[in-house]
N, C-alpha and C positions, 0 to 999 in steps of 0.2 A: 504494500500500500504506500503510495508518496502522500509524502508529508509534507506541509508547508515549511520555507526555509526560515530557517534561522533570520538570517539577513535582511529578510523582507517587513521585520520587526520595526526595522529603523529608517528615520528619515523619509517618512511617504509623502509625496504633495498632496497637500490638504485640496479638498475641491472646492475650496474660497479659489485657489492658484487656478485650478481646472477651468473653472467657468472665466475667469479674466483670462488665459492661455487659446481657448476656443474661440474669444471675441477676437483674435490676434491672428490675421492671415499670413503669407508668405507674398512673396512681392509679386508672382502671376494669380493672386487673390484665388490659390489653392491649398486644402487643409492638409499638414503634413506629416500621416501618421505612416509608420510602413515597420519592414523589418527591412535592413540594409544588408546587402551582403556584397563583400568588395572582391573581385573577383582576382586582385593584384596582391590581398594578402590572400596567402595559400589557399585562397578560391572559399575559403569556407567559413569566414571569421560571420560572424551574426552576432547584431546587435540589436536590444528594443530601440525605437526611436522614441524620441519624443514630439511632441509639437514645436515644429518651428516656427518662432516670434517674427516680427518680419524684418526685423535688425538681419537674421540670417537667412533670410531670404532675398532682402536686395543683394548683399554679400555675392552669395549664389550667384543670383541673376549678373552681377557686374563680372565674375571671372567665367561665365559659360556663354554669355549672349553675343561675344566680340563673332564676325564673321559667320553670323546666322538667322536668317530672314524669319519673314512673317508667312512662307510656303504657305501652300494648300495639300492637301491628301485628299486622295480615292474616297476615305469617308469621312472626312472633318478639315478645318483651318487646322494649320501648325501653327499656332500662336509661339510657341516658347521656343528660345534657342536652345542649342541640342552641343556638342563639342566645340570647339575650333578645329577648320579643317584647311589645312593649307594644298593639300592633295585638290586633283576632279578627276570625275571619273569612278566607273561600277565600285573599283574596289573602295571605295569609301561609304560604298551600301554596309547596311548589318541587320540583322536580326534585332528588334529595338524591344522589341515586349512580345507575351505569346500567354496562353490562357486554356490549358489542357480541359477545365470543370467548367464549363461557361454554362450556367441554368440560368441565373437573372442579369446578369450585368449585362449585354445586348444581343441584338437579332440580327440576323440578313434579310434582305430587301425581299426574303421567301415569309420572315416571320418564326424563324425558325433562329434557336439557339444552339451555335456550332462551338468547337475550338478555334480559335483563329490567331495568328500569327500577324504579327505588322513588320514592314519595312521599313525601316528612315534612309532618309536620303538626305545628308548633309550639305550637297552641292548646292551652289547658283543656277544649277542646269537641271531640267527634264532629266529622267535615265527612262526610255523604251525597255521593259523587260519581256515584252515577245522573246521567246523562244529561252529564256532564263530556265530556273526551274530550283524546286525545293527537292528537299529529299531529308527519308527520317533513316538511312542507312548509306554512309558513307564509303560501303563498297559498290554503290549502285548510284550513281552520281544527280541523272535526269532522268529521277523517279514523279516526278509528277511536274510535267514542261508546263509555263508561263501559255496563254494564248494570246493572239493579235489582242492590243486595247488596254495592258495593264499597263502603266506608265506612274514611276513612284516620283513626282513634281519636285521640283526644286525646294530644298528647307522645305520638305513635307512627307509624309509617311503615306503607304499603299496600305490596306488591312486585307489579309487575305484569307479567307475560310475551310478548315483543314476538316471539311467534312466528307471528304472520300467521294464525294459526288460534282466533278466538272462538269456536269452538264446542265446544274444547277447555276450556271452566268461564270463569265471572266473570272471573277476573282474568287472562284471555289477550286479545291484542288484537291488532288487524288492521295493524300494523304490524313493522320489520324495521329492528333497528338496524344500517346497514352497520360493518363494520371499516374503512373506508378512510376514514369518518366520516360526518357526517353535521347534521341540526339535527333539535330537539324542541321541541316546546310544549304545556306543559299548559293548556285550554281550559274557559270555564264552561258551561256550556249555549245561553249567547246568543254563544258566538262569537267573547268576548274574551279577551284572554291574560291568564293568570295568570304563566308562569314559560316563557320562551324560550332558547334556549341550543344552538350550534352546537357541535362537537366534533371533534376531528381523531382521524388514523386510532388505533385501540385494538392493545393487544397482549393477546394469546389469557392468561384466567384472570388479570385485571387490572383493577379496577375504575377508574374515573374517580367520584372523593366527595368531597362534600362535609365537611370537618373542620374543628371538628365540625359534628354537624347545622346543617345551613343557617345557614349561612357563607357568605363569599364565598371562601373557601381551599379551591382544586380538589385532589387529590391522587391519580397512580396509584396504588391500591394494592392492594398480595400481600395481605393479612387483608382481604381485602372482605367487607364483613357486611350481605348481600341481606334485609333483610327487618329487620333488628336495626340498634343503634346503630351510627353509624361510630365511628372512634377520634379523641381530640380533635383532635389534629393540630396539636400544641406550642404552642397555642393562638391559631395565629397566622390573619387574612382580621379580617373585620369582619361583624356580623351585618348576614343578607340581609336588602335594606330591599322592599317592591312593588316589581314594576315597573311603571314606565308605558308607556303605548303607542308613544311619542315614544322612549322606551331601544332603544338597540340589544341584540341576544339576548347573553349573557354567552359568553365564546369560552372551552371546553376546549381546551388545544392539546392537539398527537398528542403521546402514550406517550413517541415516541421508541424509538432504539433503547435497549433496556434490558440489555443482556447483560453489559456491565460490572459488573452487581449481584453477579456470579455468577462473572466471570471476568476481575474490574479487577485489576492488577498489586499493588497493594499492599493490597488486601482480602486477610482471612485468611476465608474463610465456613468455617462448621461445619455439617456435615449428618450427619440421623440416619437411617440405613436400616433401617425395618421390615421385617423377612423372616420368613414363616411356619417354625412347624418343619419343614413338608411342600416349601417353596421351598428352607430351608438344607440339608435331606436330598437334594433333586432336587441342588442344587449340589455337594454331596460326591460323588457318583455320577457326575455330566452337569456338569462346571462349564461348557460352553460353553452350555449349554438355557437359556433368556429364562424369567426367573420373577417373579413377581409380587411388587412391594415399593411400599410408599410412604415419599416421600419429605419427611423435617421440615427446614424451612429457613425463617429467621426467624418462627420463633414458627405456620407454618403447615403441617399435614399435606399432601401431596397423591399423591396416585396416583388409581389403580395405576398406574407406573412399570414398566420393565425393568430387570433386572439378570444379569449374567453375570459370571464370574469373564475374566480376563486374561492375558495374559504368558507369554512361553517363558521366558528362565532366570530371571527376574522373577515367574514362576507360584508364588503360595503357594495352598493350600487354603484355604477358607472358614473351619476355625478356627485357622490362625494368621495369617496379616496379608494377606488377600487383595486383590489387585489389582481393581477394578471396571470394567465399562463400564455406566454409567447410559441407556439410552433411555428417553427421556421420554413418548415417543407410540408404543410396543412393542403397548402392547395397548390404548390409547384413540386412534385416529388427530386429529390434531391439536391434542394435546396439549404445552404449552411449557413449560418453565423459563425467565421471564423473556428469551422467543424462543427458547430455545434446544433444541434437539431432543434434542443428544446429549452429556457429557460423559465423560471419562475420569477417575478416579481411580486415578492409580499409587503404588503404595505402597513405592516407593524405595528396595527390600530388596537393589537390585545398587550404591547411592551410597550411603557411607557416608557423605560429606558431606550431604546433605542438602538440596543448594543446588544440583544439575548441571543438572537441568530448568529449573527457573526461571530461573536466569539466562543459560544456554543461548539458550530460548526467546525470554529479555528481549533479548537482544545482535541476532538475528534481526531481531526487528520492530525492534530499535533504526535498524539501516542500511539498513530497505528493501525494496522490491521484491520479496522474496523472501516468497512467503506463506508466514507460519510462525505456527502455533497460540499461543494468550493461555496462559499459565500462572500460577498460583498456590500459597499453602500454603494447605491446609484439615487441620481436623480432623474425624474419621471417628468416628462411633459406628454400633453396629448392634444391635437392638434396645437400645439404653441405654447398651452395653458398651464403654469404648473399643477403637477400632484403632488410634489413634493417625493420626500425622502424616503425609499425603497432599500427590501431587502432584496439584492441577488442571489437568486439561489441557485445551483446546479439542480437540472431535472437528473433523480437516481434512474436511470436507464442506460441501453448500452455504452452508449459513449462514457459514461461514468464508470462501467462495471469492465472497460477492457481496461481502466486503470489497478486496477484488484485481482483480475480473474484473467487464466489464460483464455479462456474460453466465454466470452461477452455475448453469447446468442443464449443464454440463460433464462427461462421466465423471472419477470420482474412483475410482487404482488404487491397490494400497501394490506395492510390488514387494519381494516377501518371495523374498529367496534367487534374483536374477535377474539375467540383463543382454538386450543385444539382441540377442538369438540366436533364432530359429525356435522351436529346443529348449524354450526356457525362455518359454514365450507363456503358458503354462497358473500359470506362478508372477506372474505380472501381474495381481492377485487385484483383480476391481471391488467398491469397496464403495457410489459414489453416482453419481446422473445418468445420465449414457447410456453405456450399453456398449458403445460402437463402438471398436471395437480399432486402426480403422483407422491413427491415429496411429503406434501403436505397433509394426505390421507395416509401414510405409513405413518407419522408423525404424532397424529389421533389415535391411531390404533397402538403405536407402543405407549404411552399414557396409560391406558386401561388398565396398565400391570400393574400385581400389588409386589411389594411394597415401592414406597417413593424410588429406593435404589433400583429396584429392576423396569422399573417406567421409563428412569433416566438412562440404565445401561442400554436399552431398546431403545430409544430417542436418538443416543448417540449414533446409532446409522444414518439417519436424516436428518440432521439437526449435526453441525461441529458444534459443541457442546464448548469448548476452550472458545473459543468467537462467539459465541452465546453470552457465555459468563464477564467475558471484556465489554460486550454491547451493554450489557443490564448495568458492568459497576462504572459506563460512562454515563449513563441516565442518571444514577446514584450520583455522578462525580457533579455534574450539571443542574443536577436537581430538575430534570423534568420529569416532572409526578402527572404531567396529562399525556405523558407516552408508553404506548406499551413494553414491560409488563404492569403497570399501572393506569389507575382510569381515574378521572374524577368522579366523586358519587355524584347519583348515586347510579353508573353505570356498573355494570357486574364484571365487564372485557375494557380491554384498552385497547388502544386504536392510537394513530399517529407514530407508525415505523412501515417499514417495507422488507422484505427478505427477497433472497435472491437464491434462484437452484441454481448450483452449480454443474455446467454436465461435469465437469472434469470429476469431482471429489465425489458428485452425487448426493451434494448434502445442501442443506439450508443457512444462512447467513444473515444478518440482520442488519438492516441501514435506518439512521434515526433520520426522524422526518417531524415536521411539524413543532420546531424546539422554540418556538417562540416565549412560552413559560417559563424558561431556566432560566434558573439565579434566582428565584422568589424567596420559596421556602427552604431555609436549612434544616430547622428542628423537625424533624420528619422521620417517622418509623420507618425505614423502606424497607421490612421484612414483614413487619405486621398487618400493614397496606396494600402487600403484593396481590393483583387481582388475574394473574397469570397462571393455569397448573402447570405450565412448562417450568418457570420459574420458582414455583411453592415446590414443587418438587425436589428443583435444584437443591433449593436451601434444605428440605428434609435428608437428603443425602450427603453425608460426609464430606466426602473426596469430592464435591461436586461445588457445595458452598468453601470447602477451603478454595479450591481456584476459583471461586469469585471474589472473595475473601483478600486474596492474595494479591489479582490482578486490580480490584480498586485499591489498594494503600499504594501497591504500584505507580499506577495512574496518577494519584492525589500527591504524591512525591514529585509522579512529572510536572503536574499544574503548578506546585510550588516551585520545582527549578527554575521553570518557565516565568515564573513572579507573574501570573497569570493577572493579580490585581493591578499591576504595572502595567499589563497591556490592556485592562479593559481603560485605564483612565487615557492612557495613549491614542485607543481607538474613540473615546468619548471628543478628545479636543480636536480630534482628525473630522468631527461630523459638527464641531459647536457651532460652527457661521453659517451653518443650512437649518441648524433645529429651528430657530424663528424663522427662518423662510418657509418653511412648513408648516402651509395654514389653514391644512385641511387636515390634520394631525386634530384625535378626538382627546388632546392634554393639555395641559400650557407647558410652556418653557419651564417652569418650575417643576413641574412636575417630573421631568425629564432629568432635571438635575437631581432631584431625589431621591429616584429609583434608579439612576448610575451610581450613587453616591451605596444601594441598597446592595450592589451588586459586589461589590468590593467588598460591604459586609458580613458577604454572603460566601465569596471565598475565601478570608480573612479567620472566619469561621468554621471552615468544612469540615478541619481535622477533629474537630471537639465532636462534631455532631456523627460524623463518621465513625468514631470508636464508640461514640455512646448506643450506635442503633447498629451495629456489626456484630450481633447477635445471631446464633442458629436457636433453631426452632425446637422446642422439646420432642414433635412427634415424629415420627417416621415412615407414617402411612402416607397414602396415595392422598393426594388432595385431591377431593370433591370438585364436580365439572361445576364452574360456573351459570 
């Protein structure tokens, strides 16, 4: 299981800096977020970017724009200059950006979303590519020839569509960019290379560019501009010099995993949700109905997206401070945010702290093994209007579970208002993977046994029993008493977790879900209150409550090395200049200081209330089904 780092503890830009950094262009009034990869240190150096202010954006523009016009391209103005090119002529052509996962970012003049590849063309002059030609195998040179009519303009780029079908107009060709990667080369009529270049795997709506134009500075990036200028790209590489025959092809490394853009611990993102008036009215009526929105994040629209409202006692309406679940590929299949399929934004209207999610979630992945969702603060607008201040949540689903599991095609259940009783099969609600219940009925069935020991030794075939006992003494560590194996009265089952079958191990595994409650109550029996027979079991069994026993003092050792109350007041002053901008928040500002203030007390406290209530049970029979 990865952990959040250490590192990431300190020094985060507060999102007072975020929102003044956003109001801040670069000097072609383009927003400039990306992953940079410089192709001149050993091809693979990657770095996060930041937003650049426009101090380094004219910068930029004053060392890249000398001897580079205002071109036109095949599908857009070249507004932005691209190298300094003292050369003319083909061989100062290059492969300039290319786009393997193309679902939303754009279409061809058919309406259709291909891969497409772009040209730049550095010159003062026209270049005629009749009779040119691409190719994604460098033993076979004029694997998909140019026709009469493609012409990459002067200071301008050609966009050409690598969708395997020339018959489909000029600028479609008989090639297929892979996502798992791949090589290209652009070729002259005789068969020699002008521009080669291998690439690792791409991620879906993510350009691979050159910044700026033809450069030697590769960049993933979310603003890909197919056909138009790339963005300078802080004006770092060195202008592309020919290549010669004897050069090795220039190396793109892969994407990477990117979802940290979106769901890194100390990022604050802000996203804008467009929603039609006919989507916000279907929502007032039907808040659970999937409706059509796009989504603005860093400086880029993209949809259509999914959106539905959220929440049992956390459920507000669409106009006061609604809870979201965002799907990303709802109504375009294969569609990503930065890989990511699905998130949650909760909107925090049962924590008046402001801080329970996050660091709940932080403390989870802090000690391990236990798959627990990435969380964040974001700021929420909708069309334009704020919502204010959001929890980001990772959806627990595959994308999350190949972080944990070798095998991510797992059914993924929440167990809403359940335990392992026959009765309650139908409240084991699947949301991803395969639906095979089987787990979960063998699970019910070893329970039955008497005594508590032999329920639990039978359990442990379906059930890791060690991953059990760490999920239950993180509840305990975090104090949420509204998650299962606990309920609030006067419910009989708890609700608010998710498990996960593993095919690999064949067993069951537990993701907490719904921790908006932690940090409340410390003085708390959590043996005496246990509403779980998996659980009551555990504890009447020896060897079963010693490793749970064992792995919470563990735990609660980590939260103290970690000085976990240091980090909650840390993460409090990182959200303090948005909590009164949040004025659809059902608290005051005082309130909020409060119950941060309650929360520190609450760790500050844990070990007292921990050894007081780490008691086993006297009996040792089977606990009764709820």
């Amino acid at each position: 299981m990865k952990t959040e780092s250490q590192s990431a503890l300190g020094g985060a830009r507060s999102m007072a800096d975020e929102l003044l950094v956003l109001r801040t262009m670069d000097f072609g009034g383009r927003w400039q977020m990306g992953m940079t990869v410089s192709t001149r240190s050993n091809g693979r150096r990657v770095r996060k970017r930041i937003i650049r202010r426009a101090l380094v954006g004219l910068l930029a523009a004053t060392l890249w724009t000398e001897g580079c016009g205002g071109g036109s391209s095949t599908s857009g103005v070249h507004a932005e200059g691209g190298a300094q090119v003292n050369q003319t002529g083909d061989a100062n052509l290059s492969i300039n950006e290319i786009m393997s996962l193309n679902v939303l970012t754009t279409k061809d003049e058919n309406g259709t979303a291909s891969p497409w590849i772009e040209i730049y063309n550095p010159t003062g002059q026209d270049i005629d590519l009749t009779g040119y030609a691409l190719t994604d195998d460098f033993n076979t040179p004029k694997k998909a020839i140019l026709p009469a009519g493609v012409v990459a303009k002067a200071n301008g780029t050609v966009l050409l569509w690598a969708d395997q079908n020339p018959s489909a107009g000029a600028a479609h060709i008989n090639l297929f960019l892979p996502a798992a990667g791949g090589s290209i080369g652009l070729v002259r009529p005789d068969g020699s290379f002008i521009d080669r270049l291998t690439f690792g795997a791409q991620e879906v709506d993510l350009s691979a560019a050159r910044e700026p134009d033809g450069s030697t500075n590769w960049v993933t990036e979310w603003n890909a501009s197919p056909g138009a200028a790339n963005p300078m790209g802080m004006g770092m590489g060195q202008p592309l010099t020919p290549q010669a025959a004897s050069d090795p092809p220039e190396m793109i490394p892969p994407a990477g995993d990117l979802t940290d853009r979106v769901l890194g611990y100390d990022l604050q993102p802000q996203f804008d949700l467009q929603i039609s008036d006919a989507g916000i009215a279907s929502l007032r009526t039907a808040p659970s109905t999937w409706v059509q929105a796009t989504l603005t994040f860093e400086g880029r629209a993209y949809g259509p997206i999914g959106v539905n409202l959220k929440g049992t006692s956390s459920f507000q309406p669409i106009d006061q401070k609604p809870a979201f679940r965002v799907n990303i590929n709802e109504f375009v299949k294969g569609a990503r945010l930065f890989g990511l399929k699905e998130i949650l934004l909760n909107n925090m209207v049962k924590d008046p702290s402001m801080i329970h999610e996050r660091l709940a979630y932080w403390i989870g992945r802090q000690i391990g093994s236990v798959p627990t969702p990435r969380c964040n603060h974001s700021w929420v607008t909708m069309n334009g209007t704020a919502l204010g201040l959001y929890a980001t949540v990772e959806e627990a689903k595959d994308t999350m579970m190949a972080y944990s599991f070798a095998d991510s095609s797992g059914g993924v259940f929440t167990i809403n208002y359940a335990d392992f009783s026959t009765k309650y099969l139908p409240n084991f609600q699947y949301q991803d993977g395969n639906d095979d219940t089987t787990l979960i009925t063998d699970t019910m069935s070893a329970l039955t046994q008497q005594p508590a020991s032999a329920a639990i030794a039978a359990a442990g075939t379906s059930v890791n029993m060690h991953e059990f006992d760490r999920y239950w003494a993180l509840m305990v560590l975090t104090g949420h008493w509204g998650a299962w194996p606990y309920a609030p009265d006067p419910e009989p089952v708890g609700a608010n977790a998710r498990i996960y079958a593993d095919p690999t191990s064949k067993q069951l595994y537990f993701i907490p879900q719904g921790i908006n409650d932690a940090y409340a109550t410390g003085d708390f029996d959590f043996i005496a209150t246990l509403k779980s027979k998996l659980a009551k079991d555990c504890a009447r069994t020896p060897s079963c409550f010693q490793d749970f026993g064992s792995q919470l003092m563990e735990i609660l050792g980590k939260a103290q090395q970690l000085n976990w109350a240091s980090e909650a007041a840390r993460v409090s002053a990182q959200i303090a200049s948005f909590v009164p901008m949040d004025t659809k928040k059902p608290y005051t500002d005082a309130d909020v200081a409060m119950n941060q203030q309650q929360v520190a007390n609450f760790m500050n406290s844990r070990s007292a209330y921990v050894s007081k209530y780490l008691v086993a049970p006297t009996s040792t029979a089977t606990a009764s089904t709820p």
